[in-house]
C-alpha positions in Angstrom: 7.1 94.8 136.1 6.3 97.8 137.8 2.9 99.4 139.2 2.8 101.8 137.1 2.6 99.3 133.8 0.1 97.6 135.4 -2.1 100.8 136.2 -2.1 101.2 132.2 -2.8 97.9 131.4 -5.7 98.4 133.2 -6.6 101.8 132.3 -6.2 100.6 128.4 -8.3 98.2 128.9 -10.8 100.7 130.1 -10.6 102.3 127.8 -11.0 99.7 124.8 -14.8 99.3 126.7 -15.7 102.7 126.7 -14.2 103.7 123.6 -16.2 100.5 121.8 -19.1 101.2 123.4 -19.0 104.8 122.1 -18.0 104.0 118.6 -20.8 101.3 118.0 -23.7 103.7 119.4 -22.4 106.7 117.2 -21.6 104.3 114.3 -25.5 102.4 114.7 -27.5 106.2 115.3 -25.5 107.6 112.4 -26.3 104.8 110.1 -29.9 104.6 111.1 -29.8 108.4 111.2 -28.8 108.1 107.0 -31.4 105.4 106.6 -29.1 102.1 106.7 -31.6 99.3 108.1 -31.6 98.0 111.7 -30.8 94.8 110.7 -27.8 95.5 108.6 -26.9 97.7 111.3 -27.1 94.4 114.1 -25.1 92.6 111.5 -22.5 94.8 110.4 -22.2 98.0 112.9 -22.3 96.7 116.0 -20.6 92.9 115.1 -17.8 95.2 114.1 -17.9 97.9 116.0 -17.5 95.3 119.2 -14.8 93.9 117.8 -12.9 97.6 117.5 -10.9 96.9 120.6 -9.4 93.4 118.6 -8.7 95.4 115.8 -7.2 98.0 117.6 -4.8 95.5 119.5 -3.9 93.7 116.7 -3.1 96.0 114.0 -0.7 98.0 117.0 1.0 94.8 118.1 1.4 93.2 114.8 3.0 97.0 113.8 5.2 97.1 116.8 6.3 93.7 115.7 4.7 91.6 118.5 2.7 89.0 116.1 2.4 86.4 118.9 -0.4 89.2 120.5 -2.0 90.1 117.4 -2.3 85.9 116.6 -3.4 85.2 119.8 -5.8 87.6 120.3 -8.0 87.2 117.1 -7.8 83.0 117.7 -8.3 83.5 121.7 -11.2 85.9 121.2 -13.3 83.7 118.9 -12.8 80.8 121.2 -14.1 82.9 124.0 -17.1 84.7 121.7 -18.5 81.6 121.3 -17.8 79.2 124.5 -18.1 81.9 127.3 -20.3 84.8 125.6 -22.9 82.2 124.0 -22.8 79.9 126.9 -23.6 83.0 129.3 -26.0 84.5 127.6 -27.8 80.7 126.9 -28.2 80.1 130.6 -30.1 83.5 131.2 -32.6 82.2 128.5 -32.6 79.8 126.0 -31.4 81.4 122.4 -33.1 80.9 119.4 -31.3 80.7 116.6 -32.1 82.4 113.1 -32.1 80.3 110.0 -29.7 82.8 108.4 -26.9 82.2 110.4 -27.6 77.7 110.2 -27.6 78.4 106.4 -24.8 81.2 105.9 -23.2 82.8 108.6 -21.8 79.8 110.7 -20.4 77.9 107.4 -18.4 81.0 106.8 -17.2 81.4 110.1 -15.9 77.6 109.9 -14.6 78.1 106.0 -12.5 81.1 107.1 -11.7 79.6 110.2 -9.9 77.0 107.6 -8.8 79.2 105.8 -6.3 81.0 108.7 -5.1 77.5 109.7 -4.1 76.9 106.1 -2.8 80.3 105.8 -0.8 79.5 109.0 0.5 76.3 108.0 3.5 77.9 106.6 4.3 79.4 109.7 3.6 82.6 108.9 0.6 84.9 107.1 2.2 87.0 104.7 1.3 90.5 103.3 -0.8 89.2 100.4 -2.7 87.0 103.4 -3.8 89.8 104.5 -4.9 91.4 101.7 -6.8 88.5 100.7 -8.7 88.6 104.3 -9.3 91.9 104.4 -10.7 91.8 100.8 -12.9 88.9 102.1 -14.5 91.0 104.6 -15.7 93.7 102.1 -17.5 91.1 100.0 -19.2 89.5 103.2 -20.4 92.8 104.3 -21.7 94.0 100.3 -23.5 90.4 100.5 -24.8 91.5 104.3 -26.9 94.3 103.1 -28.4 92.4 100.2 -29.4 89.1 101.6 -30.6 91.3 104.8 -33.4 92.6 102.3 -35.3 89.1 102.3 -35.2 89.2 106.3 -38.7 89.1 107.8 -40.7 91.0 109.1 -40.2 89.8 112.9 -36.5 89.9 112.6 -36.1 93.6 111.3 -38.4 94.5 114.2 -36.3 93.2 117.1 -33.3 94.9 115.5 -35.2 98.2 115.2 -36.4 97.6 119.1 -32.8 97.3 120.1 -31.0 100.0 117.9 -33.8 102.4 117.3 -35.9 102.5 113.8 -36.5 106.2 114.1 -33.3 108.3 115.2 -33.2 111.9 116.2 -32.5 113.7 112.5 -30.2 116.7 111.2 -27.1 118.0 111.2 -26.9 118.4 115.0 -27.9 114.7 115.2 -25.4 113.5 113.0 -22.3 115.9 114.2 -22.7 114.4 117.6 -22.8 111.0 116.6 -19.6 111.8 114.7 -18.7 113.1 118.0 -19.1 110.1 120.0 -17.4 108.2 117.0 -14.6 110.3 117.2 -14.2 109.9 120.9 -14.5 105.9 120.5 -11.6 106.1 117.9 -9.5 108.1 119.9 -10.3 105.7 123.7 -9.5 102.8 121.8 -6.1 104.1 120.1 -4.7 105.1 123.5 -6.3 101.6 125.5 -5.0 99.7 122.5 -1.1 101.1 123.3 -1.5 100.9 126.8 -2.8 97.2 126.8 -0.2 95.8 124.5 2.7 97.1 126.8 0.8 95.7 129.8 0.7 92.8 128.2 4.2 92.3 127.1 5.3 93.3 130.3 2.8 90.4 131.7 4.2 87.7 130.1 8.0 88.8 130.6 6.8 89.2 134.1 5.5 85.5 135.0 7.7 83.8 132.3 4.5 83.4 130.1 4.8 83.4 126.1 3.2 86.4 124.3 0.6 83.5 123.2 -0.9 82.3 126.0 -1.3 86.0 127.1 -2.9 87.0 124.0 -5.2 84.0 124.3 -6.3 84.3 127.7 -6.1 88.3 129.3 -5.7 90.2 126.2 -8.7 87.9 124.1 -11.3 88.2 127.5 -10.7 91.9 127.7 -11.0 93.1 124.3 -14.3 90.5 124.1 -15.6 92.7 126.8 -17.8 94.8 124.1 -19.1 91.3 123.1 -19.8 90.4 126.5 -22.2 93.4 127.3 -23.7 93.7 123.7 -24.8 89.6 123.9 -26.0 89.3 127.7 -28.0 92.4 127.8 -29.6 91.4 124.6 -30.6 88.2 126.1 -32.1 90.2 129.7 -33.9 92.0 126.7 -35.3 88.8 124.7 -33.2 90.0 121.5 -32.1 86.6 121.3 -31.3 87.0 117.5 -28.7 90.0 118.6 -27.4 87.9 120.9 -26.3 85.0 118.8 -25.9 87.4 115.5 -23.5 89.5 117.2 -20.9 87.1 118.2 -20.7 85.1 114.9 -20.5 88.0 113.0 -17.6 89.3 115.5 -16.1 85.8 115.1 -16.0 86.6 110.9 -14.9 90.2 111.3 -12.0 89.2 113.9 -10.5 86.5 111.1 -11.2 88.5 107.9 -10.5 92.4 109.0 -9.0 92.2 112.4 -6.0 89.8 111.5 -6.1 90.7 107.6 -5.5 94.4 108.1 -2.7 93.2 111.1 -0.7 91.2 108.8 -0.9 93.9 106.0 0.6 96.4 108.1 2.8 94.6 109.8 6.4 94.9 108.3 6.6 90.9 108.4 4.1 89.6 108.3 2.4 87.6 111.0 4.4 84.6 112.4 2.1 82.0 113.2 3.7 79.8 116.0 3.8 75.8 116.4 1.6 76.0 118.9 -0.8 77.9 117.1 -1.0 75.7 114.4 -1.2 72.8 116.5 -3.4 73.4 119.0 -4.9 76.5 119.4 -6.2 77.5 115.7 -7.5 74.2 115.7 -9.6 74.3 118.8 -11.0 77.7 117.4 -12.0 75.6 114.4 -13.3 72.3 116.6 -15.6 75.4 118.0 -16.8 76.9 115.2 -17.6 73.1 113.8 -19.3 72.3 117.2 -21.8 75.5 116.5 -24.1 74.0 113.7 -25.0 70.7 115.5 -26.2 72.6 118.4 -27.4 75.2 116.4 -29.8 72.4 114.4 -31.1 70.6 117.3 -34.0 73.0 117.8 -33.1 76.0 116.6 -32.1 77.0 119.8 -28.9 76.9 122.2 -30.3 75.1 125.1 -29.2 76.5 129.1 -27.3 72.8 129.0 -25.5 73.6 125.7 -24.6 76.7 127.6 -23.2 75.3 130.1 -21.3 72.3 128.3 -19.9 75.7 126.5 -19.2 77.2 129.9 -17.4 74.2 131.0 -15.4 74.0 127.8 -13.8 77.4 128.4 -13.1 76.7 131.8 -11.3 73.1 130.2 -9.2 75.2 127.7 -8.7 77.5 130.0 -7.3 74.9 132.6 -5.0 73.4 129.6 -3.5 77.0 128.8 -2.2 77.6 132.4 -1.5 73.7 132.8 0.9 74.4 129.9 2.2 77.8 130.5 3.8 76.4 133.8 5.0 73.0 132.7 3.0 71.6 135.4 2.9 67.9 135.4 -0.9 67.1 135.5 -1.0 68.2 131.7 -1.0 64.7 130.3 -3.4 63.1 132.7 -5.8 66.3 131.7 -5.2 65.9 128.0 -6.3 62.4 128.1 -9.4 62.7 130.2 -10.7 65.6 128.1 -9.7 63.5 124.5 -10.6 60.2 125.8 -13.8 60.6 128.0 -15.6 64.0 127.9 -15.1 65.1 124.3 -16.6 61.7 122.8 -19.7 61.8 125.7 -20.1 65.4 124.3 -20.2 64.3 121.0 -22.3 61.5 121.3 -24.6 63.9 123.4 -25.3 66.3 120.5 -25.7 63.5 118.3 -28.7 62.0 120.1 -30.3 65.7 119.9 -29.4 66.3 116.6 -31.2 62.9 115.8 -34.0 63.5 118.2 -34.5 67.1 116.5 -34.5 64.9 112.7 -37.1 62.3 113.8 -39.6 64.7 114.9 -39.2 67.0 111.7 -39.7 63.8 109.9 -42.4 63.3 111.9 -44.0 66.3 111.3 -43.5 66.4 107.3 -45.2 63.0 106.8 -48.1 63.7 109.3 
């Protein structure tokens, strides 16, 4: 791999930043600007619009026939939304957790996360697959606007305070947002073309399958816009922005992301053993794992965030334990199946019966 491949891959991935960090403020002011809410704008603009650079990378490797990044990328990126972004932003402060997303949004993001595994059993998501996700996210985003109507009071407010309730008006207003939207569209085109052949010539480079680097490199730097969107909110107190943005990402990056991928590509999208067997199910164990912690409280405690912390760092360690054959990989496997997943899980289940009792408590008092 030469220099010069590398200088792209990082300029793309420049890019992908700047580019999604133009298209969501154009996309939120333009909305507001047109009188679209600020919470349907924290729950549909900017979840989406931060996960433009997956979208972008997907639909261009899946096109130029290189599913393995397109796959990898979507199930790598909602494994690191929720482990790394959430645990991050839970140690700078403690996130509360809306009832909306206990009751609605984290059961969809595990149904479709069970969804792609059974699409993927086959070994491959078809055409139609596609279709079907894509169609998916339409519905979720029609239901978004109406159910956000019955939000309260406190919640449209700290969406407002984030993405502005009253936006500068008229046609100069608006033709610059559509100028900054442009510009967004246009950054992450060229970062999206640029990355995917950095990362191809990555993995040829170290002897690494297309996977791994679509799980690891590829999924942490298009999860950048995430990244910044969630921690900032959480300097800020928007706590709700903080966990709203990455669970709605996490839907948009199954439904749209990979649905619109696999409809373009001329093959589909071949979903590797690996995939199936490992790695889609660890982006399901994760999604699971969310509405246990997100019951005990209503909050994601700075502990949580650091057993979520710890857990990236653990699948991270198995990835690159794998990658290079390395003969630790067994010993690793059983210590995380054997000892810390089960202390985890009987860790949560003390809180979440903890959290029971004193609801109980407080009903009958």
């Amino acid at each position: 791999m030469d220099i010069w491949t590398l200088v792209l891959f990082v300029i793309g991935l420049g890019l992908l930043v700047i580019g999604a960090e133009a298209l969501v403020r154009g996309a939120s002011r333009l909305a507001a600007a047109v009188g679209v809410s600020p919470l349907v704008i924290g729950l549909t603009v900017v979840a989406y619009g931060t996960s433009a650079p997956e979208l972008a990378v997907s639909v261009q490797s899946a096109y130029a026939g290189q599913a393995d990044i397109a796959l990898g990328n979507v199930v790598g990126s909602n494994i690191f939304n929720v482990l790394f972004i959430l645990g991050a932003a839970a140690l700078i402060t403690p996130l509360i957790v809306h009832g909306q997303l206990i009751r609605r949004d984290v059961p969809l993001m595990i149904g479709v996360s069970i969804l792609l595994l059974l699409m993927g059993v086959d070994g491959r998501i078809g055409r139609i697959d596609g279709i079907l996700l894509f169609s998916g996210v339409v519905i979720y985003t029609i239901w978004s606007i109406i159910q956000s109507r019955r939000e309260s009071r406190a919640v449209q407010a700290e969406f407002a305070q984030e993405f502005g309730a009253s936006p500068p008006q008229g046609p100069k207003a608006v033709v610059t947002q559509l100028g900054y939207i442009a510009a967004g569209l246009v950054m992450l085109v060229l970062g999206s073309n640029w990355l995917v052949d950095g990362a191809v010539a990555l993995a040829q480079a170290f002897g690494v399958s297309q996977l791994v680097v679509g799980l690891t490199i590829v999924a942490a730097g298009t999860s950048l816009p995430e990244v910044a969107t969630s921690i900032v909110a959480s300097f800020r107190g928007e706590r709700d922005i903080a966990v709203g943005n990455v669970v709605g990402s996490n839907i948009f990056n199954i439904l749209s992301v990979l649905g619109l991928a696999a409809a373009v590509s001329p093959s589909g999208i071949t979903v590797a053993p690996a995939a199936v067997s490992f790695d889609i199910p660890v982006m399901l164990a994760v999604a699971v794992v969310c509405l246990p912690i997100f019951f005990t409280g209503g909050m994601i405690a700075r502990w949580e965030g650091l057993l979520f912390l710890g857990y990236y760092t653990a699948y991270t360690v198995y990835l690159v334990l794998s990658a290079t054959g390395s003969e630790a990989l067994p010993e690793f496997r059983t210590i995380m199946i054997f000892g810390v997943i089960p202390l985890t899980m009987l860790s949560l289940l003390i809180s979440l019966t903890q959290t029971l009792r004193g609801k109980s408590t407080i009903l009958t008092a």
